[in-house]
C-alpha positions in Angstrom: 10.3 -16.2 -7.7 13.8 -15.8 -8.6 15.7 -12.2 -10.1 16.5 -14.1 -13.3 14.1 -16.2 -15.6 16.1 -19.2 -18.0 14.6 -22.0 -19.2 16.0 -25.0 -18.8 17.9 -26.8 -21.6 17.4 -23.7 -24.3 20.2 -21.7 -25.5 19.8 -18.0 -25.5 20.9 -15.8 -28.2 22.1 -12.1 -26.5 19.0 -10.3 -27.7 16.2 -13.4 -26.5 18.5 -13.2 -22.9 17.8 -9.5 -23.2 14.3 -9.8 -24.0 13.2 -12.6 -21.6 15.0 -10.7 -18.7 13.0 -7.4 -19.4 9.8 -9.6 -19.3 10.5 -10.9 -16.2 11.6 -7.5 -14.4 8.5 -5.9 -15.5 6.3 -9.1 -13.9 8.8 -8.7 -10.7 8.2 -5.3 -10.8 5.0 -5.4 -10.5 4.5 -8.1 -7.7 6.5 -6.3 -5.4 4.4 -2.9 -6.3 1.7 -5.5 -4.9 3.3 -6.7 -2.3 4.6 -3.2 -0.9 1.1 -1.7 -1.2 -0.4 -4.6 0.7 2.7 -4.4 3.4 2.3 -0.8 3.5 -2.0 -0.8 4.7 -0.9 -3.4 6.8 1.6 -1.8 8.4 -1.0 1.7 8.6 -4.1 -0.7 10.3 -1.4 -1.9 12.8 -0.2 1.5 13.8 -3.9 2.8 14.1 -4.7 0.2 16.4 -1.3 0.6 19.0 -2.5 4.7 18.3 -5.8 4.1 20.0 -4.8 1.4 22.1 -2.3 4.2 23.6 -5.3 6.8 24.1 -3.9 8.7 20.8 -6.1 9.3 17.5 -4.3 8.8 14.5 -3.6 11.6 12.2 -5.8 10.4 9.2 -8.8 9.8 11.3 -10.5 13.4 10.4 -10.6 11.9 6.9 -12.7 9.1 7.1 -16.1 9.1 7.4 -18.3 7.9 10.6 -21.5 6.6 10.8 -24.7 8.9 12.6 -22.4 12.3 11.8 -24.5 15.7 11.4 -24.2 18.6 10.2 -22.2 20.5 13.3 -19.6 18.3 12.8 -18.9 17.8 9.4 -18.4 21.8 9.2 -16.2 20.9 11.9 -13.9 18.5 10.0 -14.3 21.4 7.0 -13.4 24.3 8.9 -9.9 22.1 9.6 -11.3 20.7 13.4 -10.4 17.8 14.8 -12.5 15.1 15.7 -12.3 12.1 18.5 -12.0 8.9 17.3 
C-alpha cells in the first residue's frame, strides 16, 4: 500500500489527480484506523498479562465481568471497590 495511487500509462488531468488521491487517503485512512485499533488491544492483552504475571491487577479489571459473582461483590465494584483478579 503505497501514500499515492497512479495508474499506470493514464494521464491525469489536475482535478482527476486531485480526486483519485482523496480516494485513496480516505481508503488509507481508514486501514490504519484498523490497524491502530487492532495494535492498540494488542498491545492492552499484552500488558495485562506482564500486570498479572508481576502479581499486579490491571486498572480495568473492576470493569469486566467474572463468572459465579454475587451480589456482595457486585455492590462492591458499585460502591467504587476493588476487586482481585
Amino acid at each position: 500500500m503505497g501514500l499515492c495511487s497512479i495508474e499506470k500509462y493514464h494521464t491525469y488531468t489536475l482535478q482527476e489527480f486531485k480526486v483519485a488521491q482523496v480516494v485513496w487517503l480516505e481508503e488509507v485512512t481508514e486501514r490504519l484506523e484498523e490497524f491502530r485499533n487492532e495494535a492498540k488491544e494488542v498491545v492492552r492483552k499484552a500488558c495485562r498479562v506482564a500486570l498479572r504475571a508481576a502479581g499486579f491487577m490491571p486498572d480495568d479489571c473492576a470493569y469486566e465481568p467474572i463468572e459465579g459473582m454475587k451480589g456482595k461483590e457486585l455492590q462492591q465494584i458499585r460502591s467504587g471497590g476493588f476487586l482481585k483478579c
